[in-house]
C-alpha positions in Angstrom: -5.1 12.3 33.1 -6.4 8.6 34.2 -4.6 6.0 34.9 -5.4 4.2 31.0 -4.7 6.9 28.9 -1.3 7.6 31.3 -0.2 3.6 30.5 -1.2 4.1 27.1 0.8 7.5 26.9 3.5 5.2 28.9 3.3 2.3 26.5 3.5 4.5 22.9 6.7 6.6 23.9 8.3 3.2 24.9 7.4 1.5 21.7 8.7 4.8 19.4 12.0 5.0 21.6 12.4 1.5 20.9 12.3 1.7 17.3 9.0 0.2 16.9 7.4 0.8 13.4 4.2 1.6 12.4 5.2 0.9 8.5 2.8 -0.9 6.8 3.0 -2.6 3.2 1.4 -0.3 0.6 1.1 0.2 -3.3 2.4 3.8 -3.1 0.4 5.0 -6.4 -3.2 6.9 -6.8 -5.6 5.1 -9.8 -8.9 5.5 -11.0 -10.6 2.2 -12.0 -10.4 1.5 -15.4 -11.4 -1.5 -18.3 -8.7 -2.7 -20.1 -9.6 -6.3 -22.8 -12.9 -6.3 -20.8 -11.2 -6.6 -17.3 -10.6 -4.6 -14.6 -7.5 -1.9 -15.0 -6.3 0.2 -12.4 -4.8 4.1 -14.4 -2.3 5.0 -11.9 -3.0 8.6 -11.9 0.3 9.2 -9.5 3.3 7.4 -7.7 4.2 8.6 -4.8 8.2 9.5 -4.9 9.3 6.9 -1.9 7.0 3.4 -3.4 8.3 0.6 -4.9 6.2 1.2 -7.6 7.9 4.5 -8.4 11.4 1.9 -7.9 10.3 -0.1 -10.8 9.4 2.8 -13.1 6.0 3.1 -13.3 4.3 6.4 -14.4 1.2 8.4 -14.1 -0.5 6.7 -17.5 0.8 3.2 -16.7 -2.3 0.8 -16.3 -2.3 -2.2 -13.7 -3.9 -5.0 -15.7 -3.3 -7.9 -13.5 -1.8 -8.9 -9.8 0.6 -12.0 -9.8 0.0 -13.3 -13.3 -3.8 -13.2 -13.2 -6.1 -11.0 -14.6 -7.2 -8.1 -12.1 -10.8 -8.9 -11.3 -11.3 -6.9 -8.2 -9.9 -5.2 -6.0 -9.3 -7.8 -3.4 -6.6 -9.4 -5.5 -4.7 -6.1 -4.8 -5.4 -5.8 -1.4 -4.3 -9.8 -0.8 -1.3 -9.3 -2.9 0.3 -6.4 -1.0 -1.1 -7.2 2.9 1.7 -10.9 1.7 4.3 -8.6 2.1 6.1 -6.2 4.9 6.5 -2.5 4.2 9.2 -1.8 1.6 9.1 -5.5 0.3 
């Protein structure tokens, strides 16, 4: 083993016994894109068991219309809307 990948061995046990998380914010539900009023939909197919999402109710059959009071447009708005926040926010 070199010397790099012996620090880097080094540096990731210290991190985990440290308590270090690698959590990052996600949506927690599968979706095929969808139309809904001639916009963009999102028809959550699944939610996983430990998202928010499945914390607020929301259902395989639910659609995602809009992020943050606007209309969903593209996918970006999603991405934007959940990278704001720290995992399990």
């Amino acid at each position: 083993m070199n010397v790099c990948a012996l620090f880097r061995s080094v540096a990731l046990v210290l991190l985990l016994a440290s308590g270090f998380s690698f959590a990052v914010p996600w949506l927690g539900v599968t979706f095929k894109k969808s139309t809904y009023q001639n916009h963009l939909a999102l028809n959550v197919i699944g939610v996983h068991p430990e998202s928010g999402c499945f914390s607020a109710g929301m259902v395989a059959g639910d659609l995602i219309v809009g992020v943050q009071g606007s209309p969903l447009t593209d996918m970006s708005q999603i991405q934007s809307a959940v990278s704001g926040h720290k995992a399990g926010q």
